[in-house]
C-alpha positions in Angstrom: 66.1 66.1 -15.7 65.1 63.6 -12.5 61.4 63.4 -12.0 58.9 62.8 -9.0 59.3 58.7 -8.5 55.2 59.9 -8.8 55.7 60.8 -12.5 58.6 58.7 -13.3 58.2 54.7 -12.9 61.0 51.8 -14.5 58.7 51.1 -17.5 59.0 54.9 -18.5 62.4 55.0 -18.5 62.9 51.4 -20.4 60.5 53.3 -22.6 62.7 56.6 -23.1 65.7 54.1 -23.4 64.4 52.4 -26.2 62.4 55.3 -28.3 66.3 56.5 -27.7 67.9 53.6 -29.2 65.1 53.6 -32.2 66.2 57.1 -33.4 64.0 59.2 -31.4 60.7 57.8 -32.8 59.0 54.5 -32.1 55.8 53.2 -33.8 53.0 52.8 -31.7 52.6 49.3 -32.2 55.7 48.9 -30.5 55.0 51.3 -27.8 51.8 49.5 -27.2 53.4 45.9 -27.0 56.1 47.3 -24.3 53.5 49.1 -22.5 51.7 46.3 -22.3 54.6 43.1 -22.0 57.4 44.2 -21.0 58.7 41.3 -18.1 57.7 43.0 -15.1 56.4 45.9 -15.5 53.6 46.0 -18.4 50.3 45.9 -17.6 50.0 43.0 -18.1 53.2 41.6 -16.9 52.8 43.1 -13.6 50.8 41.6 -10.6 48.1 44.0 -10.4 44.7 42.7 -10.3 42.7 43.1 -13.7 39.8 41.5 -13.5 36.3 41.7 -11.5 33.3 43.3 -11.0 33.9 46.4 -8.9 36.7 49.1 -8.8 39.0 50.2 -6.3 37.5 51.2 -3.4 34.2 49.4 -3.2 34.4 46.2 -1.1 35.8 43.2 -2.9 36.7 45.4 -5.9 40.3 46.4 -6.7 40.1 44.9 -10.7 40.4 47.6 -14.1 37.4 46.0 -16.1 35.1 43.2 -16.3 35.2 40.1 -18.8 32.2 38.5 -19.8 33.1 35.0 -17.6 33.6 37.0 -14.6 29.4 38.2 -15.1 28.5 34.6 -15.7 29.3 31.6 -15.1 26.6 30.7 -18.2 29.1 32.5 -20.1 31.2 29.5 -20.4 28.6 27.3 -19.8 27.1 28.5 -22.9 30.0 28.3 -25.0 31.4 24.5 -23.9 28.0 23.5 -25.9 29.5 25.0 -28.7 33.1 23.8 -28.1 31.5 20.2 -27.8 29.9 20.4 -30.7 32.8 21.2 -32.4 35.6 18.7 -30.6 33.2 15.8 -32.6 32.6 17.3 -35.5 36.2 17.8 -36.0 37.2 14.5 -34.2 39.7 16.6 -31.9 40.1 16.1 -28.2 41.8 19.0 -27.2 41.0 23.2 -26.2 43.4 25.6 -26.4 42.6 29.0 -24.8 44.9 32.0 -25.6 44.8 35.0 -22.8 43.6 32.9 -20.5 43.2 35.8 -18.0 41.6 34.9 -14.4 41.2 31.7 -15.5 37.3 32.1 -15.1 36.6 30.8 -18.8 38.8 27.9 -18.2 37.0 26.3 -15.2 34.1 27.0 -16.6 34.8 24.6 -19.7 36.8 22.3 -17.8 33.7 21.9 -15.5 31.2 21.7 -18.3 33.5 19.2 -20.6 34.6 16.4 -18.4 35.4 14.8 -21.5 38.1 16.5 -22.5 41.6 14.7 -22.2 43.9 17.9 -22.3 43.0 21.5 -21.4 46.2 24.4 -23.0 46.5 27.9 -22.1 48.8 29.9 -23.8 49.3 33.4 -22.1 52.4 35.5 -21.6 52.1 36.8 -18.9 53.5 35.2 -15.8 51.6 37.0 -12.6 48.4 36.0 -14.7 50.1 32.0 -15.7 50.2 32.1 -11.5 46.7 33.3 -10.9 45.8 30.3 -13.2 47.3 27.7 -11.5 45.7 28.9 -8.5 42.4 28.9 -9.9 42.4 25.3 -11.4 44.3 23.3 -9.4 41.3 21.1 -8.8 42.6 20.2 -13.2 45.8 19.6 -12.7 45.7 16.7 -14.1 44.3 18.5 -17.2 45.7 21.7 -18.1 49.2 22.8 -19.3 50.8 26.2 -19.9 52.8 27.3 -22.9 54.2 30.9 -24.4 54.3 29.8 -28.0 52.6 27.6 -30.2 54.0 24.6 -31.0 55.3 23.8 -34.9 51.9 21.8 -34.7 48.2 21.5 -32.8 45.4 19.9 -33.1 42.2 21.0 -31.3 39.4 23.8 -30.8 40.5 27.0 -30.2 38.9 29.6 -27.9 40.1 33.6 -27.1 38.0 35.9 -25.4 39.4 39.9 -25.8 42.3 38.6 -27.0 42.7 39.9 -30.3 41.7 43.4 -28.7 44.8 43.7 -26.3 47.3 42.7 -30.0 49.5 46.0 -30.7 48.1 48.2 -33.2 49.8 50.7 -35.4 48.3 54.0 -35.8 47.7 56.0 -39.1 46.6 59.8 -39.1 45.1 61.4 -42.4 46.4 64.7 -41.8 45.7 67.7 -44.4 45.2 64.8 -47.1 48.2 63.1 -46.6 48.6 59.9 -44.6 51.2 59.4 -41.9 51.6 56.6 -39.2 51.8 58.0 -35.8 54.3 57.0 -33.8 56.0 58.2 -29.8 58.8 60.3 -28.7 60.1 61.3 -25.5 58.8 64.5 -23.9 61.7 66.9 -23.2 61.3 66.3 -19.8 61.9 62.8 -19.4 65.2 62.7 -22.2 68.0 61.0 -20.6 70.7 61.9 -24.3 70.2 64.5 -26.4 69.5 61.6 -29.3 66.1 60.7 -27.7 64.4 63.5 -29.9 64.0 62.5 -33.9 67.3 64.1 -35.8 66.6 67.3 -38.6 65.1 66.2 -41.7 63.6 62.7 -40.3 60.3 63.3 -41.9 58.7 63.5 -38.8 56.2 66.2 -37.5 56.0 66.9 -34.1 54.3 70.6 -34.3 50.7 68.7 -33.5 51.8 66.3 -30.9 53.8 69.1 -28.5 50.1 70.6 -28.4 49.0 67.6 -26.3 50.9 67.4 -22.8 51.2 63.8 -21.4 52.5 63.5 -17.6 53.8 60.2 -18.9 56.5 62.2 -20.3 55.6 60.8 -24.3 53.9 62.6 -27.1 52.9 61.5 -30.6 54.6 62.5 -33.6 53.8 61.6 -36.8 55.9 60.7 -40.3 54.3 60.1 -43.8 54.0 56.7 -44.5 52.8 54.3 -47.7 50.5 52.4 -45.1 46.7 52.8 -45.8 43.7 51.2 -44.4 42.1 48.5 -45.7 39.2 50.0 -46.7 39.1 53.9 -48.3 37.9 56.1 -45.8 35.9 59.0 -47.6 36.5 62.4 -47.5 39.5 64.6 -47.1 38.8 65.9 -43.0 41.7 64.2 -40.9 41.4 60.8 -39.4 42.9 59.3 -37.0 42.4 55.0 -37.4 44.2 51.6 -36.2 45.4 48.8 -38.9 46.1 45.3 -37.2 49.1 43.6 -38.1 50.0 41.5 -35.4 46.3 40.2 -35.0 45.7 39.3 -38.7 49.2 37.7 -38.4 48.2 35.8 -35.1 45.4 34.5 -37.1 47.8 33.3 -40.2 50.4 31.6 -38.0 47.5 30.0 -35.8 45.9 28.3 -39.5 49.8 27.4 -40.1 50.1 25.3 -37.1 46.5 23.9 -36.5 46.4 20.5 -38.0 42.5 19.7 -37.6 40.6 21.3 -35.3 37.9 25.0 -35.0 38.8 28.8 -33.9 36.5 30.3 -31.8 37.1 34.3 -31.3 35.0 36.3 -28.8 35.7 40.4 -28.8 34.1 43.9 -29.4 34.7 45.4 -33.0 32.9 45.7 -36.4 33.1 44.7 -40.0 35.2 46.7 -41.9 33.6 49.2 -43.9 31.9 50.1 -39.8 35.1 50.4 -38.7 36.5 52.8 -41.5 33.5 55.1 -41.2 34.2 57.9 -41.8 32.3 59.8 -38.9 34.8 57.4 -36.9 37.7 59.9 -37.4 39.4 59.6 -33.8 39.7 55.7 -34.1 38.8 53.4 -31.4 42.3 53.3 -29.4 40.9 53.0 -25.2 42.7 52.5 -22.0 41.0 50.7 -19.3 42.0 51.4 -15.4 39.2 51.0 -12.2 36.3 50.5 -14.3 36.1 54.2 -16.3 37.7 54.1 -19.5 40.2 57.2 -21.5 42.0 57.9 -24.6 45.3 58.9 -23.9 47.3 55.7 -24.1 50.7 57.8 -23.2 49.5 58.8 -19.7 50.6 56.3 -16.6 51.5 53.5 -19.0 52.0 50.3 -17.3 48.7 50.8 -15.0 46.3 50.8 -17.1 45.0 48.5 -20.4 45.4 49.8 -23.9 42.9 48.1 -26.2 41.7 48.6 -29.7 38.4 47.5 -31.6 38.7 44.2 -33.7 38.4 44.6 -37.8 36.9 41.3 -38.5 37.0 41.5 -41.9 40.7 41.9 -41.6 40.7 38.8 -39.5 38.2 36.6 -41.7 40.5 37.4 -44.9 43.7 36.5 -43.0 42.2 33.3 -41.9 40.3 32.3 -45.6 43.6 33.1 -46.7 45.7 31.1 -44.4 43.3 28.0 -45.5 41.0 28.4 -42.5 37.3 28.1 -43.7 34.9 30.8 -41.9 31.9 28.6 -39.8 30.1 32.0 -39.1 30.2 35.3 -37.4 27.8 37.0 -35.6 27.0 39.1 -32.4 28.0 37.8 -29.1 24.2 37.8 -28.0 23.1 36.0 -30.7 25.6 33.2 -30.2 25.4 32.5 -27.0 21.4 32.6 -27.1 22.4 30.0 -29.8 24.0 27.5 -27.8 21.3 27.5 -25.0 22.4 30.5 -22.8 18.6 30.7 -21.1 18.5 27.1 -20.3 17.2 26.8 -16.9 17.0 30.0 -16.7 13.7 28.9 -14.4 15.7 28.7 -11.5 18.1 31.9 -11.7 17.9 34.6 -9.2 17.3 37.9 -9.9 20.9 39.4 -9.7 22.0 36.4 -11.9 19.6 37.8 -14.5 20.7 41.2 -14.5 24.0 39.8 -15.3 22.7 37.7 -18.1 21.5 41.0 -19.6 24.2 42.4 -19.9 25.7 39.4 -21.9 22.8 39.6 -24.3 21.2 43.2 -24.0 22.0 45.4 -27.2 22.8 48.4 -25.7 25.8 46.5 -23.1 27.8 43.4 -24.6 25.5 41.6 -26.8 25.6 43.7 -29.8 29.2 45.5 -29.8 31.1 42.0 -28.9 31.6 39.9 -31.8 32.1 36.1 -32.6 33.9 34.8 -35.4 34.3 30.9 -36.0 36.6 29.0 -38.0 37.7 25.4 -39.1 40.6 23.7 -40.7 39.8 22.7 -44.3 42.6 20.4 -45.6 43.1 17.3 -47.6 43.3 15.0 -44.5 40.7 17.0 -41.9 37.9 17.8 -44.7 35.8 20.8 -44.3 32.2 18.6 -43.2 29.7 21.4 -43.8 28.8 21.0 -40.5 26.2 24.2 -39.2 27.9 25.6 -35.7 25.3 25.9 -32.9 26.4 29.5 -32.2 25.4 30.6 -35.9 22.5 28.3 -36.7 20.5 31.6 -36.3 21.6 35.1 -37.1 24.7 34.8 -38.9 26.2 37.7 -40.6 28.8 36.6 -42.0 28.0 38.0 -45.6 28.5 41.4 -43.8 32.2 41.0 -43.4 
């Protein structure tokens, strides 16, 4: 059936195509990845804006969401006194910044660490690679742009909401029995009759044709050995996210890094708060002119598709990948750590509001997270050294 070009856009189709090509049923993480990569026309492939302040239609607005670098330029400032700390303690000369998105967090350092002989950003998408060479030309000297990690690195590490935008797979506790949910094509959309899951394929779809998606997808779900990490009590169904590809980010980054620290920055929780189980619809949210929703099937391609961070998930993958854990704690905490109200003497009003939302509880400072890390190996020994960002407040025995 042909479509509105309204309701029907290329990445749908490719979409349909490939949940074709997969059987009739594709696995959310995968969904999630092409909604979100594919060359082009993901969201994040595509050369929509992303970041700022203000929405569409408000003067100088146009962006989906804000990023804590984007509030403040303290932001970064804060956090180069960390990264500083950290190049001499591990005798390493180099960041590396994965998802380097405006480029906001990278001036920022580059400005506040003129010591720094070589500046890497790593980032997949192209339209945003562009935006950053815009953006810190005044560094050319400086910075360089890779897709993959080299077979080896040396350096500190630094990713703001990365880890939240990495493709998560989704599990559903339905009736007492688990299944991981996965996406089909919506009668309306099928371009063959195999795009719908074949008789007897063990999946259910009676739940998900409840739920209409003008996107033309639904989910449908099919029993499945996976399980959370962590047993969620009761029998009431639950819907909740496990992180593969971000606990296997972690491994292959403790692989290749030679000497040097991790520093993560994102919103999430400790495990046994994330596996609550009052938190039965899971924390899956798309992002699009500032207001947030849950239906990551709807007008994919426009809008981000994020998941919260299990950080216990991410601390075990990296003590197990030989990566020692410097400390975790709130993103308030940390950055009031490493001097974030320095000066603060001389800030205008509006400057402060922003600040408050860095720190504040009830806005970014409590449901962002920062986890650090360092190498610990036979030629880079672990020092003992105390990070600035968790001299005070660390939690990491919450994990």
């Amino acid at each position: 059936m042909t479509r509105p070009p309204s309701l029907t856009t290329p990445l749908q189709l490719h979409l349909s195509e490939a949940i074709a090509a997969a059987g009739g049923w594709m696995g959310f993480d995968r969904f999630m990845e092409m909604a979100l990569y594919t060359p082009g026309w993901g969201y994040y492939a595509n050369d929509s804006r992303k970041f700022g302040l203000m929405p569409a239609g408000v003067k100088g607005g146009g962006s989906d969401f804000v990023t804590a670098p984007e509030l403040s330029p303290r932001f970064g400032q804060a956090l180069a006194r960390q990264l500083a700390q950290a190049l001499e303690a591990t005798g390493t000369h180099e960041v590396w910044e994965f998802g380097a998105g405006s480029g906001a967090l990278a001036q920022q350092l580059l400005e506040a660490l003129p010591q720094l002989e070589r500046y890497t950003i790593v980032d997949l998408s192209g339209s945003l690679r562009q935006r950053q060479h815009e953006r810190l030309q005044a560094f050319a000297g400086k910075v360089r742009w890779l897709t993959e990690l080299p077979a080896q690195m040396s350096g500190v590490v630094v990713g703001n909401e990365v880890l939240d935008a990495m493709p998560v797979k989704l599990l559903a506790r339905l009736g007492g029995v688990w299944h991981e949910r996965g996406v089909v094509t919506a009668p309306t959309l099928l371009t063959s009759s195999n795009a719908l899951p074949p008789e007897g394929a063990g999946v259910s779809l009676g739940a998900a044709r409840r739920e209409t998606h003008e996107g033309g997808f639904l989910y449908a779900d099919q029993r499945t050995d996976l399980r959370p990490p962590f047993e969620v009590e009761g029998s009431h169904d639950y819907v909740t996210e496990i992180h593969p590809q971000a606990e296997g980010f972690i491994r292959t980054l403790a692989d290749r890094l030679v000497s040097g620290a991790v520093f993560l920055v994102d919103y999430g929780f400790p495990e046994h708060e994330y596996y609550h189980p009052q938190r039965s619809m899971g924390t899956l949210m798309c992002h699009r002119d500032h207001l947030a929703d849950t239906d990551a099937l709807a007008d994919v391609g426009s809008k981000d598709i994020t998941a919260h961070v299990n950080f216990t998930g991410i601390a075990l993958a990296g003590q197990e990948a030989g990566l020692q854990v410097l400390g975790y704690t709130g993103q308030g905490r940390f950055l009031l750590n490493c001097g974030l109200l320095d000066g603060l003497e001389n800030a205008n009003l509006p400057e402060r509001v922003m600040l408050q939302k860095l720190v504040n509880e009830h806005e970014m400072g409590e449901l962002f997270k920062v986890i650090g890390f360092v190498v610990d190996s036979p030629g880079t020994p672990y020092g003992g050294w105390q990070a600035l960002g968790f001299a005070q407040g660390d939690r990491t025995h919450t994990l």
